[in-house]
Steps between C-alpha positions, in 0.01 A plus 500: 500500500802500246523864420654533114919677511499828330652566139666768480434467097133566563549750766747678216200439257227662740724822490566497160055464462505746738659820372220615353290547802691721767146516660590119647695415844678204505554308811503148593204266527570194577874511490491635162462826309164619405345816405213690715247820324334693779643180733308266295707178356507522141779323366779270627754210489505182662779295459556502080145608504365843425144551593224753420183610650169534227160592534303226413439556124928495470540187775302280271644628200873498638382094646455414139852545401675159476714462821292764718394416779366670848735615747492275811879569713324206723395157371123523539448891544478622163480922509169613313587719226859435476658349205782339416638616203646230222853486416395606121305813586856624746680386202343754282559873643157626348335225643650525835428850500178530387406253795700692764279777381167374546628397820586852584182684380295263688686523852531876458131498442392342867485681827798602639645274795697637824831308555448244742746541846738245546378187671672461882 
């Protein structure tokens, strides 16, 4: 599995999406920053990527953007209900944040997850 460098210009862009929502905690997942609500994933890089979470309504809406496509950080194993967010919608700061925000509302609006202990 080739896992994708981080870029520190998305991880700079995640925090600048992310200053609106104090709620979030960032930490990494895999290897790169990404935002949890209630320790749900809701938002995150991946490599020059920025990803977002939707219900389904907002996936297939946020799919039919040219250049959007589903999160999958392995060949193969796509993530259901992640998107990948087109260069033209992070391009555009409305854009990105209205999609940041849908991402939010819907995380903060499933059950509430423990942190997991650390693997041995």
């Amino acid at each position: 599995m080739k896992i994708a460098p981080p870029d520190p210009r998305a991880a700079e862009r995640l925090a600048a999406l992310l200053v609106d929502h104090p709620q979030l905690r960032v930490r990494k997942m895999f290897g790169h920053p990404a935002a949890f609500a209630n320790g749900n994933l809701c938002v995150g890089t991946y490599g020059r990527d920025l990803f977002v979470r939707l219900s389904d309504v907002d996936q297939r809406r946020a799919e039919a953007l040219p250049g959007a496509h589903t999160f999958a950080p392995m060949a193969g194993r796509p993530m259901r209900g992640y998107v990948v967010l087109p260069p033209s919608v992070l391009a555009d700061e409305k854009q990105a944040s209205l999609w940041v925000d849908r991402s939010v509302r819907f995380a903060m609006g499933l059950p509430s997850k423990e942190p997991k202990g650390r693997r041995t």
